[in-house]
N, C-alpha and C positions, 0 to 999 in steps of 0.2 A: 239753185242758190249759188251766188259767187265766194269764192273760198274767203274765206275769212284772215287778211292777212295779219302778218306781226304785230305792224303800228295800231290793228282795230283791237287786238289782244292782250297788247299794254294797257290802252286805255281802257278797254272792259274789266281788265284785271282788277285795275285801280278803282272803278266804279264802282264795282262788284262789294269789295273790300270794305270800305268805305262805307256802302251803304249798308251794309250788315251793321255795322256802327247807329245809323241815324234811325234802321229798324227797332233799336234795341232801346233808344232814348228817344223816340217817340213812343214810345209803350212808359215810359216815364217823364213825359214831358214837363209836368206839373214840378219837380223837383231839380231840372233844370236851373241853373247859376247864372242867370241875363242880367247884360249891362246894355246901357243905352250908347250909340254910336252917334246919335243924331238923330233931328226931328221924328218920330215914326221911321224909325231904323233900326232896329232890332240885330244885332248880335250874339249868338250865346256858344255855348263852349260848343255843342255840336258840332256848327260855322269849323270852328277853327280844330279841332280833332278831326274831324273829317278834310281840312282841306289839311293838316298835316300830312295824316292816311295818304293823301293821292299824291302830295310833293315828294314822300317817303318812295312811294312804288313807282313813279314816271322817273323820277333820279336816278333810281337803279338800272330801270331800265336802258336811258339816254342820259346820262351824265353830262352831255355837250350841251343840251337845249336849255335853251330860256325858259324861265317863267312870269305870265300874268295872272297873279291871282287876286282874287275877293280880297282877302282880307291879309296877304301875305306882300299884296305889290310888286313890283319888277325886279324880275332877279334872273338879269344879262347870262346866256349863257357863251359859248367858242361863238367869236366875229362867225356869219354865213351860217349859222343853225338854225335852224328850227327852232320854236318857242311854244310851250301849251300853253291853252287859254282856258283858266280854270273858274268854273264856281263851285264852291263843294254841297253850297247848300241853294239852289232856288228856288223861292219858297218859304225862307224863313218864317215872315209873317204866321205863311199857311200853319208850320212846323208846330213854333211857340203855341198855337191856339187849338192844336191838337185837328187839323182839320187835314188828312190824308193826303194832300196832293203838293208833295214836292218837287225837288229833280237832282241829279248832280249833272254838270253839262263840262265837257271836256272836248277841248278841239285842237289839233295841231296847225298849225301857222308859217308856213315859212315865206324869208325876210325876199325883199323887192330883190331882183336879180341885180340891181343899179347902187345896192345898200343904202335908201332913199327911207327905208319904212320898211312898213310888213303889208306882203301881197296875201298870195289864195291860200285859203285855207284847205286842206288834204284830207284832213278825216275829221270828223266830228264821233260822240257819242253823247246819247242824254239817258240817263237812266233814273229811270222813277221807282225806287227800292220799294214802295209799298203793292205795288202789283208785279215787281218785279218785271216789268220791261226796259228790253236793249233796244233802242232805237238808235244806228247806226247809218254812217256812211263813207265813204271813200269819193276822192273828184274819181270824174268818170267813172265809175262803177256801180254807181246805185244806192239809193237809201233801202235801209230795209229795217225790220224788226224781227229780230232775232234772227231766223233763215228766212221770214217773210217778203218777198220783194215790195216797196211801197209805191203809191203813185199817189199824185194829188188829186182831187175829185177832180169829175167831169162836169160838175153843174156850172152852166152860163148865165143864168139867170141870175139878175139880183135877188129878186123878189123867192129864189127858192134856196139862195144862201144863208149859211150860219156862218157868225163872224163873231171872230173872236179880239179883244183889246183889252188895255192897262188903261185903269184909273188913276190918274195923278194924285198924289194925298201928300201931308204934311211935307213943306220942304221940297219936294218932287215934282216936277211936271208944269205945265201950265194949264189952268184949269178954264182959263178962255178958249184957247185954240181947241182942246178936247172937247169942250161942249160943242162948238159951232160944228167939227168935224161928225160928231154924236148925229146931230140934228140934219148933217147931209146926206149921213149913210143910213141910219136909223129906216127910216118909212120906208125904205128901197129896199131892206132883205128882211131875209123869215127868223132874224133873233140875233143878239151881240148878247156875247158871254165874256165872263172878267175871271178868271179862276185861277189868277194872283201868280204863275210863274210864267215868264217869258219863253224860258228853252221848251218847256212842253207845249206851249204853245202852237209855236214853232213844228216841234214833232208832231202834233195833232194834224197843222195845215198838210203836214209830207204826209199824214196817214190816211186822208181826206175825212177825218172823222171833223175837222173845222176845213171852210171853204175861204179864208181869209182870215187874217190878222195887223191889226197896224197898231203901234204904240212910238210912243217919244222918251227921250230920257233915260235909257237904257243905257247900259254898255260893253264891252266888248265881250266879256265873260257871260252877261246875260243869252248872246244871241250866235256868238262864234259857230258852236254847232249847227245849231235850228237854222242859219240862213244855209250851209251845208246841206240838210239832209233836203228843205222845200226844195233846192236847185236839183239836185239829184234823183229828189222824186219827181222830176218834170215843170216846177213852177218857176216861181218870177219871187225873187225878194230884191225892193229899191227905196230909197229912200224917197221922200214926200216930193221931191223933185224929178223923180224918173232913174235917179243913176244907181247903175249894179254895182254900190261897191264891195270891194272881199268880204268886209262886215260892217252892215249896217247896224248900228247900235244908237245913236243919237234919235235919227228917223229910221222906223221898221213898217214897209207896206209888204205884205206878202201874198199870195194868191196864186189861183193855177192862169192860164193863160188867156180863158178865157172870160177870166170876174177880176185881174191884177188894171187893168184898162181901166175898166170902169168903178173900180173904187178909186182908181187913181184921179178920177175925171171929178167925181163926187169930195173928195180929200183937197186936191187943187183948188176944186173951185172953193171951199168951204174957206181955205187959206186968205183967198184973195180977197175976201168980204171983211 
């Protein structure tokens, strides 16, 4: 196992935390105090106590770094630092309806060496408080879960692939391009599953329990980590065009090396129709 350094130990801290929190008000979800944010968008105090939780323990930690959060926004830290990219809750949906399968996804960021933007992201974590897994990584050193090393599957085959994607709903998405895309991949592999959070997603494709994943509409908090950990466990994340960038969040194709090709051939062509 690779040692586990400082920066993965911050952010696990903060997960950790945090999610001890969202464990305790999903076991009372029904009593929950939700406002509406927008079309089928859901907000509720969780959201925003849990992403205090993580702004609270990463501050202490790095005082210099930036923040992008859900629901908290940009908040610049020292010129040349580093920035987390936080969601404290993915999942919401899932949360509110009492349906187990959330995430909190925490990634570190730092800025273009040219001060242009923000380049590669360095460590990702996504932890899913109700089974209580770290699904981690570091550039160059590995995804893994917990001490587990990860890889992305090895299946080549469409036809023996599980793939994973986000439905567009209310306000979100484009619900043209999703179907036709639907209808290119669909008959070509062994099952599409939607189970409504991106970064676990994401973690699933690194852990090869899913064999691909594409979604639109996303953003940068949703996918910061997950496109980390797939790269790290060996895969491909790019956008519907081909390009690897630090985070795909707008367009999300993911896959191991040997099925990122051809979903990508099936996704293109579906585009161009």
């Amino acid at each position: 196992m690779a040692a586990i350094s400082g920066l993965i130990r911050v952010m696990e801290k903060a997960a950790r935390k945090a999610g001890g929190k969202l464990r305790r008000d999903f076991g009372e979800v029904e009593h929950l105090q939700v406002s509406r944010k927008g079309p089928a968008d859901f907000v509720s105090k969780a959201d925003q106590i849990s992403e205090r939780t993580i702004y609270d323990e990463l501050l202490h930690a790095r005082p210099d770094w930036g923040f992008e959060l859900e629901e908290g926004g940009t908040i610049d830290g020292k010129p040349g630092m580093p920035r987390w990219v936080v969601d404290p809750l993915d999942g919401t949906s899932n949360f509110l309806h009492g349906i187990p399968h959330f995430a909190i996804s925490i990634a570190a960021q730092e800025p273009k060496p040219d001060g242009s933007g923000w380049g590669e992201v360095i460590a990702g974590v996504v932890y899913q408080p109700i089974t209580d897994e770290t699904f981690w990584a570091e550039k160059t050193r590995g995804a893994w879960l917990q001490d587990k090393r990860l890889r992305v599957s090895s299946r080549k085959n469409m036809a023996d692939a599980l793939v994973a994607t986000g439905i567009p709903y209310g306000g979100h998405g484009d619900f043209g391009e999703w179907t036709r895309v639907l209808a290119a991949i669909g008959p070509q592999v062994a099952g599409i599953r939607r189970f409504g959070a991106a970064s676990l997603d994401l973690a699933w494709v690194a852990a090869g329990r899913f064999d691909g994943f594409w979604e639109s509409d996303l953003a940068a908090w949703d996918t910061a980590a997950g496109c980390l950990l797939v790269r790290e466990a060996g895969g491909f994340v790019t956008d519907y065009r081909g390009r690897s960038l630090p985070v795909c969040d707008r367009q999300v194709l993911a896959a191991n090396d040997g099925l990122h090709s051809k979903l990508h051939k099936n996704l293109a062509g579906a585009l161009k129709n």
